[in-house]
C-alpha positions, -999 to 999 in steps of 0.1 A, spaced: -201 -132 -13 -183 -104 4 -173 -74 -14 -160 -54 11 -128 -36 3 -123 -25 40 -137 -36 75 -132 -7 97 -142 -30 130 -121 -55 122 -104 -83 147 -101 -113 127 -66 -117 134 -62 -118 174 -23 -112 177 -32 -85 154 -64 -68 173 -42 -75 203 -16 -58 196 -36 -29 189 -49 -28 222 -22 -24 237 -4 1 211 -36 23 222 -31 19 256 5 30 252 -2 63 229 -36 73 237 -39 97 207 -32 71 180 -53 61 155 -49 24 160 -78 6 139 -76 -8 104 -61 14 81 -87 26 52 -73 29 15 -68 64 7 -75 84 -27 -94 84 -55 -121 55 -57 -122 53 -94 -85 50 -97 -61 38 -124 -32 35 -103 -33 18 -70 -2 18 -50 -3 -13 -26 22 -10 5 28 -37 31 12 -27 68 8 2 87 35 21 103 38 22 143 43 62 144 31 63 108 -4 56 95 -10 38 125 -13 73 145 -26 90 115 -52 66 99 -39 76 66 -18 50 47 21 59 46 16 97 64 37 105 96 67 81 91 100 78 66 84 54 43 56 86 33 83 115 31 96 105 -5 66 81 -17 41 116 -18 69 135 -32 71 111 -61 30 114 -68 33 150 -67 63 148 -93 45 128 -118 8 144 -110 -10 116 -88 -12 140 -57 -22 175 -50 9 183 -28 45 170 -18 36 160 15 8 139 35 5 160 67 -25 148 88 -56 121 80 -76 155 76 -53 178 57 -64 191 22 -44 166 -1 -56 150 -25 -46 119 -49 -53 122 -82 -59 91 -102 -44 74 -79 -56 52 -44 -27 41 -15 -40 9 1 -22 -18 22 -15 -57 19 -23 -59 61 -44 -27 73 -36 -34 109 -7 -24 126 16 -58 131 46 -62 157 78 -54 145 64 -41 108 60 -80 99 29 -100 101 24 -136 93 13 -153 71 -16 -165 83 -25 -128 90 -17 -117 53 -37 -145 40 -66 -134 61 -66 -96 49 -64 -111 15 -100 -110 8 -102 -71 9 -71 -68 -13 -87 -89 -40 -120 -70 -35 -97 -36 -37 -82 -53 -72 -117 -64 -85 -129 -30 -90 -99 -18 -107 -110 -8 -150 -91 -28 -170 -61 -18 -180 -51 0 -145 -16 -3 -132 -9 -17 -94 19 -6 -78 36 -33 -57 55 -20 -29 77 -48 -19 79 -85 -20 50 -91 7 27 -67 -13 38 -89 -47 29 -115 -36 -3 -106 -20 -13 -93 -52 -4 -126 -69 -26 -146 -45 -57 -118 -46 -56 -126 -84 -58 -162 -82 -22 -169 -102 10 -190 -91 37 -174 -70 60 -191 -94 51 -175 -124 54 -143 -110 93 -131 -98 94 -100 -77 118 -78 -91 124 -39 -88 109 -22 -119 98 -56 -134 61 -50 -148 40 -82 -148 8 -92 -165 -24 -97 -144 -47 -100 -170 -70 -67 -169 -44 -58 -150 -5 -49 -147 13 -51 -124 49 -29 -115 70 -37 -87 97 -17 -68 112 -19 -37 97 -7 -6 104 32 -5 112 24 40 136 39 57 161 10 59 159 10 15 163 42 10 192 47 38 212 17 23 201 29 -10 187 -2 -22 162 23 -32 173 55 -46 151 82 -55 162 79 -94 147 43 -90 118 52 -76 112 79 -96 118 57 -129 94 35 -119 70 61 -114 73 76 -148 68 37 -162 34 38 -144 24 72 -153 37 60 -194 15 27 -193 -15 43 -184 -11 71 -207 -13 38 -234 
C-alpha cells in the first residue's frame, strides 16, 4: 500500500497539472509543483489548509507564505509558541515550526482557489497518510469546511456525524479534531474571522495538547 504523505512529481489530476503549466508559463519564477507539508515531522499539531495560493505558496513552495491567508496564520503560531518567528518570508528563510506541521487538503495550485471534488478525493490518500502518522492524542487543525471534510473522509467516518463549525472540536479517535474558519483574506476582511477567534482557537489547541 502507499504510504506516501507527499508526491512531489505529481499529475494525477490533469485540469490540475494543466493548470500549472500554464501558471509557469505565465510567472516564470514560481514554484508551481505540489506543495510539500512544512514543519516539524513528529508533530502534535497539524494545521491542515485548503490549496495553495496563486501568489502564495504557489510561488513560494511553502504552504500559506507570500499571500494574506499567511500574514496572521504565522503570527498566531508565534503567539502561542508553534513557530520560531511572526512571519514566513521565503521557502528558505530560517523559520521554524515548532510542534507543529502546515499541510494542505489539495497541494496543487487549482483555478480560482477551488478544486473539485474529484480533485480533492484524489489528494486524499496523502492526507490520510499525513493523519496516519500523527501520535495519538495530537490535535488537527481544520482550516475551513473543504479541509473538514477532507479530514473526515481521510479518517474513514460519515460526513454527517461530523458538523463544521468555527471553534467546534471533534473526536477522531486517536485524534481531535478543531475547526475554525479559514484565516483568507475575504474572512478576515468581512470579519467572519477576527483575530480574537482565531487566536481563541489557537489557545484551545495549545490547552488540549498540554492535557
Amino acid at each position: 500500500m502507499d504510504k506516501r504523505v507527499f508526491d512531489l512529481d505529481c499529475r494525477e489530476c490533469p485540469r490540475l497539472a494543466t493548470f500549472l503549466d500554464d501558471v509557469k508559463g505565465r510567472y516564470p519564477d514560481y514554484y508551481c509543483r505540489p506543495v510539500p507539508p512544512f514543519g516539524d515531522p513528529d508533530a502534535s499539531l497539524l494545521i491542515v489548509g485548503l490549496a495553495p495560493g496563486m501568489h502564495g505558496a504557489n510561488a513560494t513552495g511553502r504552504p500559506f507564505t507570500g499571500d494574506h491567508a499567511g500574514i496572521l496564520l504565522y503570527r498566531m503560531l508565534h503567539e502561542y509558541g508553534f513557530s520560531t518567528h511572526d512571519a514566513s518570508v521565503s521557502a528558505d528563510d530560517d523559520l521554524r515550526l515548532l510542534n507543529c506541521r502546515i499541510t494542505n487538503a489539495v497541494k496543487c495550485l487549482p483555478p480560482d482557489n477551488k478544486p473539485v471534488g474529484a480533485e480533492i478525493n484524489t489528494c486524499n490518500i496523502f492526507l490520510a497518510n499525513e493523519l496516519d502518522t500523527m501520535a495519538k492524542g495530537s490535535v488537527v487543525l481544520a482550516l475551513g469546511g473543504i479541509a473538514h471534510r477532507a479530514i473526515v473522509k481521510a479518517r474513514g467516518y460519515r460526513q454527517a456525524e461530523f458538523k463544521f463549525a468555527h471553534a467546534a472540536l471533534h473526536d477522531l479517535g486517536d485524534l481531535l479534531m478543531l475547526d475554525s474558519y479559514h484565516c483568507s483574506r475575504y474572512n478576515t476582511n468581512t470579519r467572519r474571522l477576527t483575530t480574537e477567534m482565531f487566536a481563541s482557537v489557537f489557545s484551545k489547541a495549545k490547552a488540549l495538547l498540554a492535557k
